[in-house]
Backbone bond lengths (Angstrom), bond angles and torsions (degrees), N, CA, C in turn:
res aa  C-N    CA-C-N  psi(-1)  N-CA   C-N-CA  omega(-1)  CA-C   N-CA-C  phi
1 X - - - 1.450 - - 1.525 109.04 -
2 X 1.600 129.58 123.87 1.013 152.05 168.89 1.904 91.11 -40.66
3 X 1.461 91.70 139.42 1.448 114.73 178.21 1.628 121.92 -87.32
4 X 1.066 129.53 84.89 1.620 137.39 -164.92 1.708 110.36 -44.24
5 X 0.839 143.99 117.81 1.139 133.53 -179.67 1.985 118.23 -105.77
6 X 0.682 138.94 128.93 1.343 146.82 -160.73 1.981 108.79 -92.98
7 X 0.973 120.18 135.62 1.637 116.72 167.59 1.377 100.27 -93.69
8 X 1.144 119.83 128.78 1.244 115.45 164.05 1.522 135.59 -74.70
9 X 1.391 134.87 110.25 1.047 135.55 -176.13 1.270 117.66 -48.42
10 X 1.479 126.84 137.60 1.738 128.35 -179.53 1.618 101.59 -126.55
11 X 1.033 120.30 -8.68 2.037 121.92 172.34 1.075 121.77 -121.44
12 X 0.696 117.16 167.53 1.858 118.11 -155.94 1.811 91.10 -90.20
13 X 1.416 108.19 133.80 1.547 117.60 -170.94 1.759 110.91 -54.39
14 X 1.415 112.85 -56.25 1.631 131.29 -157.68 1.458 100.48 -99.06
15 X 1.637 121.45 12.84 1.646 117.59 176.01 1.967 106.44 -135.57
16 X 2.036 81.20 144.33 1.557 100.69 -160.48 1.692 110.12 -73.81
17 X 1.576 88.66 -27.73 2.237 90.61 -170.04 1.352 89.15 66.61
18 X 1.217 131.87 32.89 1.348 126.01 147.10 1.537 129.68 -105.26
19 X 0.714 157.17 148.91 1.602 164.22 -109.55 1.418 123.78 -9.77
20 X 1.674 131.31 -142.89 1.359 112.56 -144.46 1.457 106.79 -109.26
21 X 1.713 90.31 89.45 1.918 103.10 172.48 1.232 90.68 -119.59
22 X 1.668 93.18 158.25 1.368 116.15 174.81 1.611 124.63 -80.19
23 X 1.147 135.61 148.94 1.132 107.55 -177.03 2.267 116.44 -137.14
24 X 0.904 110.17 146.31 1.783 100.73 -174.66 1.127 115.50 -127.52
25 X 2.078 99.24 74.03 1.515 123.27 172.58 1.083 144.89 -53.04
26 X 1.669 136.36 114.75 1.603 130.07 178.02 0.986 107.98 -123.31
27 X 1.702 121.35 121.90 1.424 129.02 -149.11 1.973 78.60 -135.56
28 X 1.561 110.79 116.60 1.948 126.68 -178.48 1.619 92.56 -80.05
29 X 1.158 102.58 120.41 1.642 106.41 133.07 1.362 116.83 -14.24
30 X 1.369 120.33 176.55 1.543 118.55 149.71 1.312 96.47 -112.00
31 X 1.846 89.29 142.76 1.607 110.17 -178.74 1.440 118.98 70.73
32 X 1.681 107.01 -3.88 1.357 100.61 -179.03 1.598 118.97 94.61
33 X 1.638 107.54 -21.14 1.307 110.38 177.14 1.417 145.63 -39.66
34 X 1.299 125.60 116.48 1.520 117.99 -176.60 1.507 112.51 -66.12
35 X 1.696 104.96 101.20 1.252 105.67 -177.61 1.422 107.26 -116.07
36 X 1.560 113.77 -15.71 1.613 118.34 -160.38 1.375 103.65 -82.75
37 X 1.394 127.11 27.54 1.561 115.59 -165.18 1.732 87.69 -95.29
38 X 1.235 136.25 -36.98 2.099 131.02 -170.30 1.684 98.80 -67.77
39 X 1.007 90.17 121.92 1.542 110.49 173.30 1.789 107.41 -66.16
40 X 1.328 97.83 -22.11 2.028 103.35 169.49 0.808 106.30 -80.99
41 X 1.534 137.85 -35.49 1.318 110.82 -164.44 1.603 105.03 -105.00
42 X 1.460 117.28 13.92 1.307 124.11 173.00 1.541 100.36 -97.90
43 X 0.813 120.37 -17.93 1.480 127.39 -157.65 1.851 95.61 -90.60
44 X 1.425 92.21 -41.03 1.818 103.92 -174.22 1.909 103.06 -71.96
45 X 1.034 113.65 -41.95 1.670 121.66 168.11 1.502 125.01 -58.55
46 X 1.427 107.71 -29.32 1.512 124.31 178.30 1.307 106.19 -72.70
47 X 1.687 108.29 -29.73 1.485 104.37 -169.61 1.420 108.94 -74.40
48 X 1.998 111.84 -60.13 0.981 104.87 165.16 1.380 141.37 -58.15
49 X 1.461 129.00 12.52 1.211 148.77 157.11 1.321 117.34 -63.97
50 X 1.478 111.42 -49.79 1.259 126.83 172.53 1.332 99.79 -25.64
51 X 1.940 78.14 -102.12 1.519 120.93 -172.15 1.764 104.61 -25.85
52 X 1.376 117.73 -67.62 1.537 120.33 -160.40 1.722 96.73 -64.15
53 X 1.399 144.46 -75.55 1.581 131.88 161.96 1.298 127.92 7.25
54 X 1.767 101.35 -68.68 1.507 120.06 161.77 1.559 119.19 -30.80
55 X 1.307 123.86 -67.48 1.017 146.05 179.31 1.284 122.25 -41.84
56 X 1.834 100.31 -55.31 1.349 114.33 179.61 1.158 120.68 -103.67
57 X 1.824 103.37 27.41 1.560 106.18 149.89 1.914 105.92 63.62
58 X 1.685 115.56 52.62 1.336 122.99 -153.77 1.661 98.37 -145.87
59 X 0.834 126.60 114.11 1.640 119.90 163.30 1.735 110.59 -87.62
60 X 1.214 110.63 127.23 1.533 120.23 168.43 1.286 119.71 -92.15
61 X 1.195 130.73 113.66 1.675 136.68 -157.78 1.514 90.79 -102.44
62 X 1.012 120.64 -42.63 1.482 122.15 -168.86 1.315 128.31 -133.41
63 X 1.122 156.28 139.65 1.861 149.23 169.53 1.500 84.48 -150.29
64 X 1.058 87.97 151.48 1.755 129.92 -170.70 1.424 122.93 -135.14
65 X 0.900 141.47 77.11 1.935 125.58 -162.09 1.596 94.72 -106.71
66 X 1.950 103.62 94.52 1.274 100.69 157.52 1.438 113.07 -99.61
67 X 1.510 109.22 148.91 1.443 144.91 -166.21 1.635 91.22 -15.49
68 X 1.357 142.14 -50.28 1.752 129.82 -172.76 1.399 112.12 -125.96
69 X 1.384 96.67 11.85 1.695 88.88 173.00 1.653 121.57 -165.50
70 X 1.140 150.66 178.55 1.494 137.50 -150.73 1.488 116.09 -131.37
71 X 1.434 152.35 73.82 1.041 123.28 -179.64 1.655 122.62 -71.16
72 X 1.572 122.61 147.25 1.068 116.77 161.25 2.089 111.19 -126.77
73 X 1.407 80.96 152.92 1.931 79.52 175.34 1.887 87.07 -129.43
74 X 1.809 90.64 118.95 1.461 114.62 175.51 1.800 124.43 -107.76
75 X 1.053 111.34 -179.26 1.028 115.79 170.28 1.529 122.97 -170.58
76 X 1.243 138.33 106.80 1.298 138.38 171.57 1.769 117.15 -36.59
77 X 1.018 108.94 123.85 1.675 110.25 177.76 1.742 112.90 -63.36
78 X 1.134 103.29 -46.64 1.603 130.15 -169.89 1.548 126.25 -146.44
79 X 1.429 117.76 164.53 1.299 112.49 -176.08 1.724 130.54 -51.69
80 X 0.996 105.86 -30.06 1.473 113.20 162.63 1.367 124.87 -75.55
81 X 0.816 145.47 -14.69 1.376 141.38 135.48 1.024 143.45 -20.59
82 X 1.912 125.34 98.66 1.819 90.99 -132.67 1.981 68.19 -140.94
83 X 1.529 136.37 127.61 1.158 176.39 12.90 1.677 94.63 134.33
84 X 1.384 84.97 -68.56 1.412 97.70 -164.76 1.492 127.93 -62.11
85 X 2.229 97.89 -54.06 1.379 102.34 158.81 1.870 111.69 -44.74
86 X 1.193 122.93 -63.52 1.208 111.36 -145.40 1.640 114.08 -60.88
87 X 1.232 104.15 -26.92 1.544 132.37 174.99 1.826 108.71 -38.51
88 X 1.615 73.42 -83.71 1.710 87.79 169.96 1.465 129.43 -47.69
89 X 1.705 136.24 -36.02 0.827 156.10 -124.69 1.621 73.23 -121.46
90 X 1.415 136.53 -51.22 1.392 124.26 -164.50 1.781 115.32 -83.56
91 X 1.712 90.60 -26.46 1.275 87.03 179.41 1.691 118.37 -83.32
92 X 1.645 114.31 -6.08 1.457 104.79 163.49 1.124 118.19 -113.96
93 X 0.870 116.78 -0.78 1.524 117.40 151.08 2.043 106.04 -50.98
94 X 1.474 88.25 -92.23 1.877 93.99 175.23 1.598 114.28 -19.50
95 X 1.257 91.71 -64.46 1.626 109.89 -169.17 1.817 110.78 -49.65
96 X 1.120 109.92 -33.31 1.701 112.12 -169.36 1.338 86.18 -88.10
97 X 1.171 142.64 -74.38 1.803 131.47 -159.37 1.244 74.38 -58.16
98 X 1.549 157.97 -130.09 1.442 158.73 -117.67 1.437 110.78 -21.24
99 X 1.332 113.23 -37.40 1.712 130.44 -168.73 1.411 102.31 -87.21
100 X 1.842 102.54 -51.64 1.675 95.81 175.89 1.974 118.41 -60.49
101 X 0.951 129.38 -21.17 1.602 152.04 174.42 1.333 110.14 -52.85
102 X 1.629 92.29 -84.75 1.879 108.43 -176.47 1.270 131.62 -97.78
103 X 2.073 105.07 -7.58 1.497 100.21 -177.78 1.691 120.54 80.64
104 X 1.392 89.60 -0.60 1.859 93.34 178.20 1.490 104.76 -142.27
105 X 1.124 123.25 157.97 1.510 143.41 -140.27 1.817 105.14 -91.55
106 X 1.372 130.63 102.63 1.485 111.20 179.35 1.298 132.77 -75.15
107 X 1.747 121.91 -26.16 1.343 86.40 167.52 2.013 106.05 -129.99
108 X 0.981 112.70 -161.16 1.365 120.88 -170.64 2.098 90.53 -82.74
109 X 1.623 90.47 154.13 1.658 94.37 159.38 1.678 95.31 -58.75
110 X 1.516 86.79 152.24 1.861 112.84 160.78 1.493 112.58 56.40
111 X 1.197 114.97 175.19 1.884 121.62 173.95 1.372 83.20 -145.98
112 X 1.627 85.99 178.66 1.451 117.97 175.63 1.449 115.08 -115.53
113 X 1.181 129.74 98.88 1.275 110.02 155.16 1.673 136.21 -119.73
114 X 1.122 106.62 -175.09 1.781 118.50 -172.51 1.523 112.81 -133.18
115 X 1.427 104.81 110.69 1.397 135.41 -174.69 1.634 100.19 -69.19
116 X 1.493 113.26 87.46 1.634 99.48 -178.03 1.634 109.74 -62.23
117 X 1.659 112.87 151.92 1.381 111.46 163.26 1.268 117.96 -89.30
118 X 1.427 107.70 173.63 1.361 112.03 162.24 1.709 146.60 -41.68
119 X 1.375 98.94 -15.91 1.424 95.27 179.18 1.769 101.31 -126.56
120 X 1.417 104.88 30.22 1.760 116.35 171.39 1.400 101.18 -108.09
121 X 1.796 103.10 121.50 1.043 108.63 164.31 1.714 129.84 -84.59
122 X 1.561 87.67 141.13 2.094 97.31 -162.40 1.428 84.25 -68.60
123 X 1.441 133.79 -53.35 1.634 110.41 -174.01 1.731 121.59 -45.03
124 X 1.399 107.54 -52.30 1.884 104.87 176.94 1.542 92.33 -30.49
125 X 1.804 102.41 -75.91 1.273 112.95 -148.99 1.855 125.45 -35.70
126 X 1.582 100.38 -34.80 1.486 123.63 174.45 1.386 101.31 -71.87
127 X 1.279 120.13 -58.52 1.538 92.60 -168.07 1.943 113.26 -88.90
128 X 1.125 121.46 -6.08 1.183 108.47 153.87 1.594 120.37 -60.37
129 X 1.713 122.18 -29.02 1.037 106.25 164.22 1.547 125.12 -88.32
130 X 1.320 108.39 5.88 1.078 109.13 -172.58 2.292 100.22 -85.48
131 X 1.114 93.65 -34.84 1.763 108.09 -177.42 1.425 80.74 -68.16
132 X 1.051 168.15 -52.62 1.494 139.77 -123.04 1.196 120.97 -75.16
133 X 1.539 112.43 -32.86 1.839 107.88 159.12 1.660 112.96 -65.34
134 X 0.864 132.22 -6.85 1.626 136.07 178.84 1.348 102.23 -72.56
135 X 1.628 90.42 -65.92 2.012 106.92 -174.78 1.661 105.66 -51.59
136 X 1.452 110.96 -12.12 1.351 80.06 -175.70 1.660 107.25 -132.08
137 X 1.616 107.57 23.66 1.338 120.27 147.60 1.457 100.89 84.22
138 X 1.735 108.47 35.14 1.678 105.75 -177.49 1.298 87.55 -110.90
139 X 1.411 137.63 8.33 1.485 132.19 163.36 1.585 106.90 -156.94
140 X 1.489 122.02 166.42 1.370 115.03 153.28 1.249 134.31 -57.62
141 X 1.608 107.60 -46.72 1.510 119.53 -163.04 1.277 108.25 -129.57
142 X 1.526 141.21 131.88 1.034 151.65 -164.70 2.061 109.92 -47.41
143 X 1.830 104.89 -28.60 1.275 122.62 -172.75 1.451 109.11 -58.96
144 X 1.443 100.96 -53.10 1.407 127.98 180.00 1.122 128.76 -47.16
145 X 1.451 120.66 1.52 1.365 114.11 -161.46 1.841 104.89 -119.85
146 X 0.667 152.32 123.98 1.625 160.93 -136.51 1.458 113.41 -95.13
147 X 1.500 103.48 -34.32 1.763 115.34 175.21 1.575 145.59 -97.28
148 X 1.565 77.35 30.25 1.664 104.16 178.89 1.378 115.00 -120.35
149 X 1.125 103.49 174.45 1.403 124.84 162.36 1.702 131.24 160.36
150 X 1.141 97.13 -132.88 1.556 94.89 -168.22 1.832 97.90 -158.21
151 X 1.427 118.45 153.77 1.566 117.48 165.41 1.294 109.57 -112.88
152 X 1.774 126.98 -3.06 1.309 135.89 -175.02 1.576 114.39 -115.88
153 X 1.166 109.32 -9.18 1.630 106.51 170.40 1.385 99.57 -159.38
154 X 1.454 96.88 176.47 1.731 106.88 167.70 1.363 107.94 -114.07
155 X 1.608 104.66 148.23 1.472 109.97 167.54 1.020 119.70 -68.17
């Protein structure tokens, strides 16, 4: 008997990623590769970060670009605001100039994310991502680190 194989689910089955939830995004490299260390080509992703957010009606509280992979802390403005499009829409966007450049692929299929609830605070959530180059000893101090930031406040 043929062996059944299962896809594994990564989004929550009975939810749309449509309107104004918060969200605590990790979007892989491909292969895991340390690519996020050029401040150009972080700088070129920030833009289209902008622009594509904007669009999809999304506030970004937080981005993080450690060395193989991306955190973001989001949030839908309004009910139309839908997770997934904007997701996708940023990652081929990025991904095609990255491919047109080097000829190799920037990030992995799919992300991970985490639908904060109601009684999670979006500040923890930011500055735990904001410590994560600390926690992992690529700087002392969360300040220190060059590949972060914010589009809603300053550090």
């Amino acid at each position: 008997m043929a062996e059944i194989k299962f896809k594994k689910r990564i989004r929550l089955k009975d939810f749309s990623y449509k309107g104004c939830y918060r969200y605590f995004i990790t979007i892989c490299a491909h292969n895991k590769n340390s690519i996020f260390t050029e401040k150009n080509l972080t700088d070129d992703i920030l833009r289209d970060l902008e622009k594509i957010s904007d669009k999809h009606k999304f506030s970004v509280w937080v981005y993080c670009f450690m060395p193989d992979h991306l955190h973001l802390l989001v949030e839908g403005k309004n009910e139309s605001s839908d997770l997934n499009k904007f997701i996708s829409e940023f990652k081929q966007v990025t991904g095609f100039k990255y491919s047109k450049r080097s000829k190799e692929k920037l990030w992995q299929i799919n992300y991970y994310e985490h639908v904060l609830r109601g009684d999670e605070d979006t500040k923890k959530v930011a500055y735990y991502i904001f410590d994560n180059p600390a926690r992992k000893g690529l700087v002392e101090h969360f300040k220190d680190y060059h590949f972060q930031g914010s589009f809603m406040f300053e550090l």
